[in-house]
C-alpha positions as CSV (number, residue, x, y, z in Angstrom):
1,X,-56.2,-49.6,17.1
2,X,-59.3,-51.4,15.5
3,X,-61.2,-49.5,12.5
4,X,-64.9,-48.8,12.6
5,X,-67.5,-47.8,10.0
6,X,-67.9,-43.7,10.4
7,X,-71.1,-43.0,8.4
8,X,-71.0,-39.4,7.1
9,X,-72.8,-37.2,4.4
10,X,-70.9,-34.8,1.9
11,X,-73.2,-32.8,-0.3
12,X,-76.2,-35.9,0.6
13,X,-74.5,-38.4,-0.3
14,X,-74.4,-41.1,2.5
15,X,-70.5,-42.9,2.9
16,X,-69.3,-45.1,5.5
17,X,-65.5,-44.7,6.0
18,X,-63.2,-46.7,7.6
19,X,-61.3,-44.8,11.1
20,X,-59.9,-46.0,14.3
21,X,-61.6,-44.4,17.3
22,X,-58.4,-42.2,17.4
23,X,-59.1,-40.7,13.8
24,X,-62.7,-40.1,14.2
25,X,-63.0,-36.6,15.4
26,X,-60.1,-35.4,13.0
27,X,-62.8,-37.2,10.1
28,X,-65.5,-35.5,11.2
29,X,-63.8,-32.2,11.0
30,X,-62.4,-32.9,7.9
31,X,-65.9,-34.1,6.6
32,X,-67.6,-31.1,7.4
33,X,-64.6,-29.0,6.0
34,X,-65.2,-31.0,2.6
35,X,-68.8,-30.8,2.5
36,X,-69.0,-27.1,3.4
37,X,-65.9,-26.4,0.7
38,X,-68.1,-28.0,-2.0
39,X,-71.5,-26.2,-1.8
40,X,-70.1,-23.1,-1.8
41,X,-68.8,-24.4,-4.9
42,X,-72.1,-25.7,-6.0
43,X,-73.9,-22.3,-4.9
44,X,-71.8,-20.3,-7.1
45,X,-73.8,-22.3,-10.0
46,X,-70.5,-21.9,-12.0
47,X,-69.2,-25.4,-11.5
48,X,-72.2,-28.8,-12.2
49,X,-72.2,-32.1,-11.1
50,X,-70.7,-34.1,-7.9
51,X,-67.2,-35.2,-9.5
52,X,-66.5,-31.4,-10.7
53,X,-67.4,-29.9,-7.7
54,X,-65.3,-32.6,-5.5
55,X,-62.6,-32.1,-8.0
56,X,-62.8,-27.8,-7.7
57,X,-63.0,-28.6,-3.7
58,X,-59.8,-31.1,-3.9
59,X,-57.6,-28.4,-5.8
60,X,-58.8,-25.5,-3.4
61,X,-58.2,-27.1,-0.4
62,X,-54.9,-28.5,-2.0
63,X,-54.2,-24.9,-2.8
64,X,-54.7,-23.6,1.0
65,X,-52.6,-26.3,2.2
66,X,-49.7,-25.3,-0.3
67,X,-49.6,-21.8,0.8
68,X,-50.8,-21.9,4.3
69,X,-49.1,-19.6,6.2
70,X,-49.7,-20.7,9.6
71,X,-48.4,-18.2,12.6
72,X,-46.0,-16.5,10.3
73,X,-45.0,-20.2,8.5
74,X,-45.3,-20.2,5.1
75,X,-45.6,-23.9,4.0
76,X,-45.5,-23.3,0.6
77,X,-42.1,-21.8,0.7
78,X,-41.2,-24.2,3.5
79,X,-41.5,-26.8,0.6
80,X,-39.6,-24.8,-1.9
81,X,-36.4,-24.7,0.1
82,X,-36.7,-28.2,1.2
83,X,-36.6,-29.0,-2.6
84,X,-34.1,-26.6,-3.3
85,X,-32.0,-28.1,-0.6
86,X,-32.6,-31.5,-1.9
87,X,-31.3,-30.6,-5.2
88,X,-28.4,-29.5,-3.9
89,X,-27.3,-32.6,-2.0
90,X,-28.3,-34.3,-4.9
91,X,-26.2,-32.3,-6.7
92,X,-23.1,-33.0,-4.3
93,X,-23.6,-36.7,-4.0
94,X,-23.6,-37.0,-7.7
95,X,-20.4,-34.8,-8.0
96,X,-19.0,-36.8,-4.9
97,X,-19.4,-40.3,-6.7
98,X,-17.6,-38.7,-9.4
99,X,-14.6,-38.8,-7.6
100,X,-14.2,-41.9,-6.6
């Protein structure tokens, strides 16, 4: 699995970013997701300049991601008990180690 230069364009600006041949399509997806995520950022005129606007898309898409709810999956609360769940073993263990 070698890596290649992908050139792509978000919002004009010209990249080249290292994928294997396997990745590519999944880039290019994601590219265009980015790209399309921060102009309609940059056409609400609310938000100015490149690093705000990539900052606004980042949390946004960080935000969908965090509560997707994908076929009747919530993510988001898919997390939340994993955590929960964590801080109960951790919980035990500690309380275990106690013992001994």
């Amino acid at each position: 699995m070698s890596a290649r230069g992908v050139d792509v364009s978000i919002m004009g600006r010209e990249l080249t970013i290292a994928c294997s041949d396997e990745e590519r399509e999944g880039l290019l997806r994601s590219v265009d997701y980015l790209d399309k995520k921060m102009r309609e950022i940059r056409d609400t005129g609310k938000v100015v300049g490149a690093e705000k606007i990539a900052i606004m898309a980042a949390l946004n898409i960080a935000h969908e991601l965090l509560t997707a709810n994908v076929g009747g999956f919530d993510i988001g609360d898919f997390k939340r008990r994993i955590s929960s769940m964590q801080e109960q073993i951790d919980a035990v263990v500690v309380e275990s180690n106690q013992l001994f």
